[in-house]
C-alpha positions in Angstrom: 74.6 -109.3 -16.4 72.0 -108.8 -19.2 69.1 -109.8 -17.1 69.9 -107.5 -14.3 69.7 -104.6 -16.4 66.5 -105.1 -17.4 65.0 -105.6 -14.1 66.0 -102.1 -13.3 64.5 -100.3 -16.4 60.8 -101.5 -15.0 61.0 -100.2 -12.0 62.1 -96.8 -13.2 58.7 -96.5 -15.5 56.7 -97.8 -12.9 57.9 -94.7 -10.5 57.2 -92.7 -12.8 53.3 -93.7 -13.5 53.0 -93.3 -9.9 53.9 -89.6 -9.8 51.7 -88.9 -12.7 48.7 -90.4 -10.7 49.8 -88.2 -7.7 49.5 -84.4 -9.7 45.8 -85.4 -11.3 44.4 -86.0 -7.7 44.8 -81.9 -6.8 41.0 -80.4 -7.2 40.5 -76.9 -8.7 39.7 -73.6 -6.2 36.6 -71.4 -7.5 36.9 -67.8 -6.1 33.6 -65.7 -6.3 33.2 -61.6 -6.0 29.3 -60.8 -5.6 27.7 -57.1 -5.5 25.5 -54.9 -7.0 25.4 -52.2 -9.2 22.5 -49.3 -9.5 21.7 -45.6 -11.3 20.6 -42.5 -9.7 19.2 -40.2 -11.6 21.2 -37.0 -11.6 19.4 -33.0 -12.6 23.1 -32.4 -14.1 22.3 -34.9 -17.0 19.3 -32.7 -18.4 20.0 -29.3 -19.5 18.1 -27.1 -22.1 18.7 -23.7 -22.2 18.6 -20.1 -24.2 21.6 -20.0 -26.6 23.3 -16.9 -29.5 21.3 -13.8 -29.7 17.2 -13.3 -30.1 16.3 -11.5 -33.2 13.8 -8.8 -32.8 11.2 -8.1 -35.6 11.9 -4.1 -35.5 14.5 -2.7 -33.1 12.5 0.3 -32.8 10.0 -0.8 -30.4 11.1 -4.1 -29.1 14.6 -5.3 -27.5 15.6 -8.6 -26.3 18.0 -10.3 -24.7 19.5 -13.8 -22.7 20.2 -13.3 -19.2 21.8 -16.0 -18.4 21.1 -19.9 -19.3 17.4 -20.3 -18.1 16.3 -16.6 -18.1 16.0 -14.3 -21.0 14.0 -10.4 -21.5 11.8 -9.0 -23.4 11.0 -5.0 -24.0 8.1 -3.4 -25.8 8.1 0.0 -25.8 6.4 2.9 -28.0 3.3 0.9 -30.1 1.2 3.8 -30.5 -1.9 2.1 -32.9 -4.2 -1.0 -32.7 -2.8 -3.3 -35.3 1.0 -2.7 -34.6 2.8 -5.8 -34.1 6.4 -6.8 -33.1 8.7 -10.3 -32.0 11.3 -11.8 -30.8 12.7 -15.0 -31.4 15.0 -16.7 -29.3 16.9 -20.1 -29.8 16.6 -22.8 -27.0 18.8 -26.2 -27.3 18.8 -29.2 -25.5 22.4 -29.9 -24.2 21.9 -33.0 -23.0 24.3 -36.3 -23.6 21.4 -38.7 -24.1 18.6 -37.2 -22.6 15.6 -35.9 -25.0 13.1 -33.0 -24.1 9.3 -32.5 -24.7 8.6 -28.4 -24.4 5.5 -26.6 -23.4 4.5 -23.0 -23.5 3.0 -21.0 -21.4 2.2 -17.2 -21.2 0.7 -14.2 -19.3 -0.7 -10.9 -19.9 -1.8 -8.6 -16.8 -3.6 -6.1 -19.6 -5.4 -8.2 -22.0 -7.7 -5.4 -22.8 -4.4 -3.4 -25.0 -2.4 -6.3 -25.4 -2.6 -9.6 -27.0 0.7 -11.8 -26.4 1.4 -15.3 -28.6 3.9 -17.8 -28.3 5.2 -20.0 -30.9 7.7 -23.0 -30.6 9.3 -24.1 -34.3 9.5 -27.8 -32.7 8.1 -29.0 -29.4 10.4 -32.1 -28.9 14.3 -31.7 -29.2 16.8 -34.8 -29.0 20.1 -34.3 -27.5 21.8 -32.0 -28.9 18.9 -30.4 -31.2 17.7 -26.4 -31.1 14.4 -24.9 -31.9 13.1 -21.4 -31.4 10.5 -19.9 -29.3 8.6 -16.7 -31.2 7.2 -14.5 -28.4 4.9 -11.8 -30.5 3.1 -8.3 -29.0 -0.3 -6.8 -30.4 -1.5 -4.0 -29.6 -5.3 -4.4 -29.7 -6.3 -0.8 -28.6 -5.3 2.1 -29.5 -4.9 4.1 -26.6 -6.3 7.2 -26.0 -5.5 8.6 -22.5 -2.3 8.5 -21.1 0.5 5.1 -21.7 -1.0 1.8 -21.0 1.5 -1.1 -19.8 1.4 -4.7 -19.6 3.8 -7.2 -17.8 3.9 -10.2 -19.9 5.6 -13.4 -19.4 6.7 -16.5 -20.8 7.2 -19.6 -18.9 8.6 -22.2 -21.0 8.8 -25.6 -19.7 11.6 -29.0 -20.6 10.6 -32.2 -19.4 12.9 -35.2 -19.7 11.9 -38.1 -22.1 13.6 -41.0 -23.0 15.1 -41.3 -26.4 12.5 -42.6 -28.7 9.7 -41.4 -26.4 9.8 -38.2 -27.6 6.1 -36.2 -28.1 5.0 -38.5 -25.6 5.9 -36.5 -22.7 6.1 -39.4 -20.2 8.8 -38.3 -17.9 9.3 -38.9 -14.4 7.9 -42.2 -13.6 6.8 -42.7 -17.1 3.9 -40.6 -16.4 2.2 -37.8 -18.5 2.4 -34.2 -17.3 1.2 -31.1 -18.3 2.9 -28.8 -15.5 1.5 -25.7 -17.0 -1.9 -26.6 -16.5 -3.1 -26.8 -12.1 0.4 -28.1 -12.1 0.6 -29.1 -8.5 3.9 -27.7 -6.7 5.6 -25.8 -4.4 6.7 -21.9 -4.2 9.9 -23.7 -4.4 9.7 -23.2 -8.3 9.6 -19.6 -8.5 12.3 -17.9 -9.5 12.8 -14.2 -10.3 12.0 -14.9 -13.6 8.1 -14.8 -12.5 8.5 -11.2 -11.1 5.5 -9.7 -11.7 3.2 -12.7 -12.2 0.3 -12.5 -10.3 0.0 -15.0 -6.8 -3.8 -16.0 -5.0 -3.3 -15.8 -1.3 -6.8 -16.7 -1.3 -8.6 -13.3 0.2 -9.8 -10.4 -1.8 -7.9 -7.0 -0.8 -8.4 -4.6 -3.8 -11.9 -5.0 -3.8 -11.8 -6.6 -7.3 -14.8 -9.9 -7.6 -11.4 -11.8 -8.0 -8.4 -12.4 -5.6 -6.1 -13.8 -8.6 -5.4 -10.0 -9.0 -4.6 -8.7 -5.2 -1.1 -9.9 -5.3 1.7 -9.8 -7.4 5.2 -11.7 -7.1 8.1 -9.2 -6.3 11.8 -11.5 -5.7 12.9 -14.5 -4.4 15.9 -14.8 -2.2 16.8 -18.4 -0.9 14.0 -19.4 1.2 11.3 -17.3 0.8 9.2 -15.3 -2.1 7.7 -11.9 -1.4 4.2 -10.8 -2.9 3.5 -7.0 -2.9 -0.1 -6.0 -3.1 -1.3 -5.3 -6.2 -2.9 -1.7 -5.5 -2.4 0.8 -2.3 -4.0 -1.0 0.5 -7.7 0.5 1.1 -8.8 1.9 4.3 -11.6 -1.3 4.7 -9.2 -3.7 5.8 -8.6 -2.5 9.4 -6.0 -4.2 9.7 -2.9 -1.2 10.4 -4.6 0.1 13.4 -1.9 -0.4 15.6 0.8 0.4 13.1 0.8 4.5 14.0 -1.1 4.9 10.3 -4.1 6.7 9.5 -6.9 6.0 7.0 -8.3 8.6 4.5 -9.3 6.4 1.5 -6.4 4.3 1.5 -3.7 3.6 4.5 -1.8 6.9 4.2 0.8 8.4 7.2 -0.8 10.5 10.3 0.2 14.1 9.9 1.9 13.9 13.2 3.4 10.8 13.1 7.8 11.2 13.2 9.7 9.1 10.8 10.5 6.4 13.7 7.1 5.5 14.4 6.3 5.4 10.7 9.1 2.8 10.1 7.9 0.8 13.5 4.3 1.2 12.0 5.3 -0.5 8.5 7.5 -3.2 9.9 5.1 -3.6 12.9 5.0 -8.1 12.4 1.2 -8.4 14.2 -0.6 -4.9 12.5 -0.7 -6.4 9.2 -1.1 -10.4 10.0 -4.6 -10.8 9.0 -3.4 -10.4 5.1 -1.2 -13.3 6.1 -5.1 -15.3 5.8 -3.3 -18.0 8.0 -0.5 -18.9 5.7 1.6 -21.2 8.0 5.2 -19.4 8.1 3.8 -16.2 6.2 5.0 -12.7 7.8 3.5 -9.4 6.3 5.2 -5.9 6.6 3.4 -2.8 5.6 5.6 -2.1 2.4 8.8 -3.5 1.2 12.5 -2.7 2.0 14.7 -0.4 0.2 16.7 -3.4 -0.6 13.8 -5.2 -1.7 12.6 -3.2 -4.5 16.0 -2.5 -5.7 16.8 -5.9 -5.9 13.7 -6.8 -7.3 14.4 -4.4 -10.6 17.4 -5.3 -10.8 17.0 -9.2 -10.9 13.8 -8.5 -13.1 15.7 -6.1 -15.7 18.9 -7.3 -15.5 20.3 -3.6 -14.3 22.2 -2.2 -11.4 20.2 0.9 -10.2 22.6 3.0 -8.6 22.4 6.0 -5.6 22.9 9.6 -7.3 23.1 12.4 -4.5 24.0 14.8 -7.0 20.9 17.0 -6.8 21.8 17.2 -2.9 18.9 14.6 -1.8 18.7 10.8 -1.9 17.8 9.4 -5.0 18.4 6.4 -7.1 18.2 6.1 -10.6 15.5 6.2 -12.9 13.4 3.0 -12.9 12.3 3.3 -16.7 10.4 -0.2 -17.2 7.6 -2.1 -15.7 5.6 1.0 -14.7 2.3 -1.3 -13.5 4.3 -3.2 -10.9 6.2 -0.4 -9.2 4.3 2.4 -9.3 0.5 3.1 -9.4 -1.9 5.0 -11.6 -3.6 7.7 -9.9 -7.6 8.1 -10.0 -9.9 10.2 -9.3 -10.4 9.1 -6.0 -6.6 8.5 -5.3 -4.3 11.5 -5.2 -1.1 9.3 -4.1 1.6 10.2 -5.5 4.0 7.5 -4.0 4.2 4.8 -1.8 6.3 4.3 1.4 9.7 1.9 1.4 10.2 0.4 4.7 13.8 2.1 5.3 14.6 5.8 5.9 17.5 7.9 5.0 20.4 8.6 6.7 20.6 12.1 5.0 18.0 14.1 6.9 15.6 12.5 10.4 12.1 13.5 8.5 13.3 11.5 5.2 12.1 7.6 4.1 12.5 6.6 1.0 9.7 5.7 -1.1 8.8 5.0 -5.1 7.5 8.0 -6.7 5.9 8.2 -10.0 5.7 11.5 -12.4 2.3 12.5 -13.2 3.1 14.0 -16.1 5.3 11.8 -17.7 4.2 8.3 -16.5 7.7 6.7 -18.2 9.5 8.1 -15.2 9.8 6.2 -12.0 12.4 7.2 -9.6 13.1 5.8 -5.9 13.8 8.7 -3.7 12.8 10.3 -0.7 9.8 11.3 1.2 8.8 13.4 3.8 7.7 11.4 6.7 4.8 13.6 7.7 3.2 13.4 4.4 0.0 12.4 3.6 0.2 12.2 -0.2 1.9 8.4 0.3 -0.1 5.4 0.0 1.0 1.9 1.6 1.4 -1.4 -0.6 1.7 -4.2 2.1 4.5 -7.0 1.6 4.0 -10.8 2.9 6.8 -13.6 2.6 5.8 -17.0 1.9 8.0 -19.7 2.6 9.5 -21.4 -0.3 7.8 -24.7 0.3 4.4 -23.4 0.7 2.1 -25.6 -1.5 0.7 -23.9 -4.4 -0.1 -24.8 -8.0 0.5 -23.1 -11.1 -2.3 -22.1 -14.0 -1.9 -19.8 -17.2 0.3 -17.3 -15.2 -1.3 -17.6 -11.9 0.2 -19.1 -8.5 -2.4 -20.5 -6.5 -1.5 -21.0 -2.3 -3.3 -24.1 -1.1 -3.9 -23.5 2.5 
């Protein structure tokens, strides 16, 4: 009986190596996930932009103020001797999570001969999250000595990305250097209403000055297009309104005879006035601007809400009290004009259309109001509309179109 029992206990163990063998021979499964992984760049990641309150350097003659993030005013008023100076300082911060900024300054000055503008930036590269502040300073050079003298000035200050640890390098986009205030090459895309007033090159001479930087001037920019207004009342050289029911007498002024209808037909006529298109592609020119043109163009540039008034019994809006140069016109000795035609007439009375008067003896007061349509004391500032993506380039202040 002994020896039987151990028999079976050999067996047993000899199973059981046998299983154990069996689990070991059982190979291991690999399961793969493959893919990719990439970065856009996204304009939401860069921000710079005014922040607080500007200080002024003497409330009495200068205010200033933020608009709104990118956009911010400045207002000179009452300098009366050479010499007199005033500022305004305004604080700009980069916003950015990670992303640093290299700043550039640029400025213009349509009357260099009174004026003399400066710009000043504390620091010229902020990282995220850093301020600085821009010092915008006005000098008047000349005292004046016949009547006020006015000036649009501008300052166009410009962020460009830069990595961190690149800053003052100003390598950018594509890691390349750029100076975008210098024959910047762009598109009218870039205007905004900021630039109101700046002047635009549309390549032919109107006014009759030795230049053409001076013939245009930039009025608004609505979603697609920009308008340019002539800088001066159109002369009578141009030819070019002879089938737009006007007459000539030293500058485009209306025919006597002419009824308000035909007047409006003759400023909005789209073929009359095409030649001061100088073959644009897209460009359209009216012979003067909208109602809503000019009152939007105030308003975007002065941050106001001009408002109709028929109190005195006649259409009027109110007072336009800055920017004299671009809406209204100085009289000379050979122009007696005391307004210029809007391209809309009132509903209040079938002779009226509005136009932008000026007072001669108070040069502070603009008004929009109402005209007379068979006056001949009105002068005509044409209108064209560029298309936003006309290609252009930008230098000290002036818009160049390449055509």
């Amino acid at each position: 009986m002994k020896k039987t029992n151990k028999i079976i206990i050999t067996l047993v163990i000899v199973a059981m190596l046998l299983l154990g063998i069996g689990y070991a021979a059982i190979q291991n499964i690999t399961l793969n996930i493959e893919g990719t992984a990439t970065a856009d760049p996204s304009q939401s990641n860069f921000s710079v932009k005014f922040t607080g309150t500007p200080k002024v350097s003497d409330s009495t003659y200068v205010t200033a103020g933020i608009t709104d993030d990118i956009n911010a005013t400045i207002s000179v008023n009452g300098l009366t001797q050479k010499g007199q100076t005033v500022n305004a300082e305004y604080t700009v911060q980069n916003v950015s999570t990670d992303i640093s900024a290299d700043l550039s300054v640029a400025t213009t000055n349509s009357n260099t001969e009174y004026f003399t503008l400066k710009s000043e930036l504390a620091k010229t590269s902020l990282t995220a999250g850093e301020a600085t502040t821009v010092k915008v300073t006005v000098e008047l050079t000349k005292t004046p000595i016949a009547g006020s003298v006015n000036s649009t000035i501008g300052v166009r200050l410009t962020a460009m990305p830069v990595e961190p640890g690149k800053e003052g390098t100003s390598e950018g986009i594509n890691g390349s250097s750029q100076t975008p205030e210098t024959n910047n090459k762009t598109t009218l895309a870039e205007v905004t209403n900021a630039n109101i007033g700046e002047y635009i090159d549309l390549g032919n001479n109107i006014v009759g000055t030795e230049a053409t930087t001076d013939d245009w001037r930039i009025l608004y920019k609505d979603e697609d297009k920009i308008y340019a207004i002539l800088a001066d009342y159109l002369p009578n050289s141009t030819g070019c309104a002879e089938n737009a029911e006007l007459n000539a007498e030293g500058t485009y002024v209306v025919n006597t005879y002419v009824s308000r209808d035909k007047l409006i037909n003759g400023l909005t006529h789209l073929t009359a006035w095409n030649v001061l298109a100088n073959g644009i592609a897209g460009a359209t020119v009216t012979g003067a601007p909208t109602l809503e043109l000019v009152i939007n163009s105030y308003n975007a540039k002065n941050n106001t809400d001009l408002a109709y008034n028929d109190s005195n019994g006649y259409p009027t809006y109110d007072y336009m009290t800055s920017d004299h140069d671009l809406y209204t016109l100085n009289q000379t000795e050979e122009n007696k004009l005391m307004c210029y035609w809007i391209a809309s007439s009132s509903d209040e009375n079938e002779y009226y259309i509005w136009s932008v008067q000026n007072d001669n003896k108070n040069p502070q007061i603009i008004a929009i109001g109402y005209s007379d349509a068979y006056s001949s004391m009105a002068g005509v500032r044409p209108v064209v509309a560029l298309p936003s993506e006309t290609s252009c380039s930008y230098t000290k202040g002036i818009w160049t179109i390449e055509n």
